[in-house]
N, C-alpha and C positions, 0 to 999 in steps of 0.2 A: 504494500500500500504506500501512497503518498500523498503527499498533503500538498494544495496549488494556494497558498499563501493569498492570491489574487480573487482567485474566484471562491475562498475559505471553505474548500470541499475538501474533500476524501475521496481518492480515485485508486479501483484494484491497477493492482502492478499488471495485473496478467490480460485484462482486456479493457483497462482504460475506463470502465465506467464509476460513476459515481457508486457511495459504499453511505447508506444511511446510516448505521448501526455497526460499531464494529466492539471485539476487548481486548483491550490493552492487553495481555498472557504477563507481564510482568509485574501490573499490578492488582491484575484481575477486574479494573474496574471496565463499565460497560461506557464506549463513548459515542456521542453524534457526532456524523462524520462531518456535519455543515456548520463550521465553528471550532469541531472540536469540545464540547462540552460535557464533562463527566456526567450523566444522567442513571448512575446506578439507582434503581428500587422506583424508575418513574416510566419503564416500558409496561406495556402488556404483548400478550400474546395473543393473535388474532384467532378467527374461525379456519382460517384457511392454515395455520402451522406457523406464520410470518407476526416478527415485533416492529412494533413501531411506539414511537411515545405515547403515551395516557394522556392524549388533550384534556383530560379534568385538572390535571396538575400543572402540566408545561407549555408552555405558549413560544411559539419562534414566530419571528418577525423581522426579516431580515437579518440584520445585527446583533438584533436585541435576543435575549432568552429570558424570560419569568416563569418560574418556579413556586407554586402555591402547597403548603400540606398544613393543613387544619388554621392556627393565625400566625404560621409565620410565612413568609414571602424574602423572595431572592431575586435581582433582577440586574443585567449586565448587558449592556451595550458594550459598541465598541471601546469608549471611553472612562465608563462611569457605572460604576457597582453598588449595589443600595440593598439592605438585608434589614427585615422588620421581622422582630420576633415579639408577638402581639403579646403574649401569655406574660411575658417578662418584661413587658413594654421599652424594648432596648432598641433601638434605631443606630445602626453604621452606613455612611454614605462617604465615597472617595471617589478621586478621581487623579490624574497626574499632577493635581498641582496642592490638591490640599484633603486631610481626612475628621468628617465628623462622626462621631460618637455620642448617642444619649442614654442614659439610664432612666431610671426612676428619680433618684436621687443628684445625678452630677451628668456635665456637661462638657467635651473636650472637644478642640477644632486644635488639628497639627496642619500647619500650613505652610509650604514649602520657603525656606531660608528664611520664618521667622519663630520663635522661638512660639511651644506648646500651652497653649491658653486653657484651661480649667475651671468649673465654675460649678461648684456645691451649691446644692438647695437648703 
């Protein structure tokens, strides 16, 4: 297999076509081949024998991949990664240039070359 950097696919070595679903053998993990995106415990298996994603949990759109299971949410474009874990009300959002964090209780934004701002409730 290889991966076209360009057009963010998965294509077999042996006859060129695209590869939706492939796993890793080193780490066992299960990946999408359009992106590249670990999606272990979010395929099903169809009627006909064939996996494909669980559209209840996972949503692709171009770029972007969202990831839903019960109230937490996961969601990654090309640029900008954003994780809600509703139950512990804790929110991480990053991107290249700066990373926030919220809790319950405290507040952090680490922002590139300036120093880590924090902020207790």
């Amino acid at each position: 297999m290889y991966y076209d950097s360009k057009k963010k696919k998965t294509y077999s070595a042996s006859n060129d076509e695209p590869v939706d679903l492939y796993v890793n053998v080193a780490t066992g993990d299960t990946i999408y081949g359009e992106g590249r995106f670990v999606v272990n415990n979010y395929i099903v298996k169809t009627e006909d024998g064939k996996y494909k994603l669980d559209n209840k949990k996972v949503k692709i759109d171009g770029d972007e991949i969202k990831i839903k299971e019960g109230n937490k949410k996961f969601k990654m474009s090309e640029d900008e990664i954003k994780i809600k874990d509703g139950d512990a009300d804790r929110k991480l959002k990053a991107d290249a240039d700066e990373q926030k964090m919220k809790t319950e209780d405290m507040k952090t934004k680490d922002e590139a070359g300036k120093p880590t701002k924090t902020k207790k409730d």
